[in-house]
N, C-alpha and C positions, 0 to 999 in steps of 0.2 A: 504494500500500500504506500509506505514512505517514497520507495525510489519511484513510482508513478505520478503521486500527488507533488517531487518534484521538477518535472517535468510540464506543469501547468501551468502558462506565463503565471507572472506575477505572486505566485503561491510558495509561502515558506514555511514549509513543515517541518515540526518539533519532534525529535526521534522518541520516545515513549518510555517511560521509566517499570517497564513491567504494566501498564493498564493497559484496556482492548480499547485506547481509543488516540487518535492525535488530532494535537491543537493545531492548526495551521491561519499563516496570519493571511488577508485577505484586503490588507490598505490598498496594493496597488489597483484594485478591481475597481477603486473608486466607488463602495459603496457600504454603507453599515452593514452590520452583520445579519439582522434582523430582514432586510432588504435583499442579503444577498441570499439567505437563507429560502425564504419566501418567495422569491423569481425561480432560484433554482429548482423547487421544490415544481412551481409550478409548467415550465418551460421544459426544463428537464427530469423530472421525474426521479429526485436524487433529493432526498430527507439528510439534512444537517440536522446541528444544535448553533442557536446562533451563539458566537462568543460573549454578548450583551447578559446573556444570563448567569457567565461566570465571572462578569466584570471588564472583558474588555472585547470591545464593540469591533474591534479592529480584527478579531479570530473568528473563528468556526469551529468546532469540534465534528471530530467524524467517526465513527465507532467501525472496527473490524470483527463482530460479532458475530458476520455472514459466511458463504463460503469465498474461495479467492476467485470464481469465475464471476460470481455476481461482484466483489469491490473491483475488481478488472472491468467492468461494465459500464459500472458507477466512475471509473475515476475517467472512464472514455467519454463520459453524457459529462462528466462536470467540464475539461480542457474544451470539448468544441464549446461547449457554454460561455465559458471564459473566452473563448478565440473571438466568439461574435459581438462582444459587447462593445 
């Protein structure tokens, strides 16, 4: 999940201390987190957590709870998402 979600213009992901989920910051996207959460979710079909609920508005949270062909899906629907804005 890390090495694909760094590959997504403007996406800087936090390598994970042992939990199933990573912080990734989301400034360059140009848009709150809650904002970018809520486009993506509906345009793309790809469920975040916005970072605003853990304090900073500027991240995303993303959980690898799934298997790795569905977060390989997910991280493919998030980058063209990011490509088009």
């Amino acid at each position: 999940m890390l090495r694909g979600l760094e590959k997504v213009a403007g996406f800087s992901p936090f390598k994970p201390d042992g939990a199933f989920y990573v912080f990734c910051k989301i400034s360059k996207a140009g848009l709150d987190s809650t904002t970018f959460a809520q486009r993506l979710l509906k345009q793309a079909k790809v469920a975040v957590i916005p970072g605003k609920a853990f304090g900073r508005d500027d991240y995303i949270r993303l959980s690898f709870t799934i298997s790795r062909e569905q977060i390989k899906k997910g991280i493919g629907r998030i980058k063209d998402w990011v490509e088009r804005l």
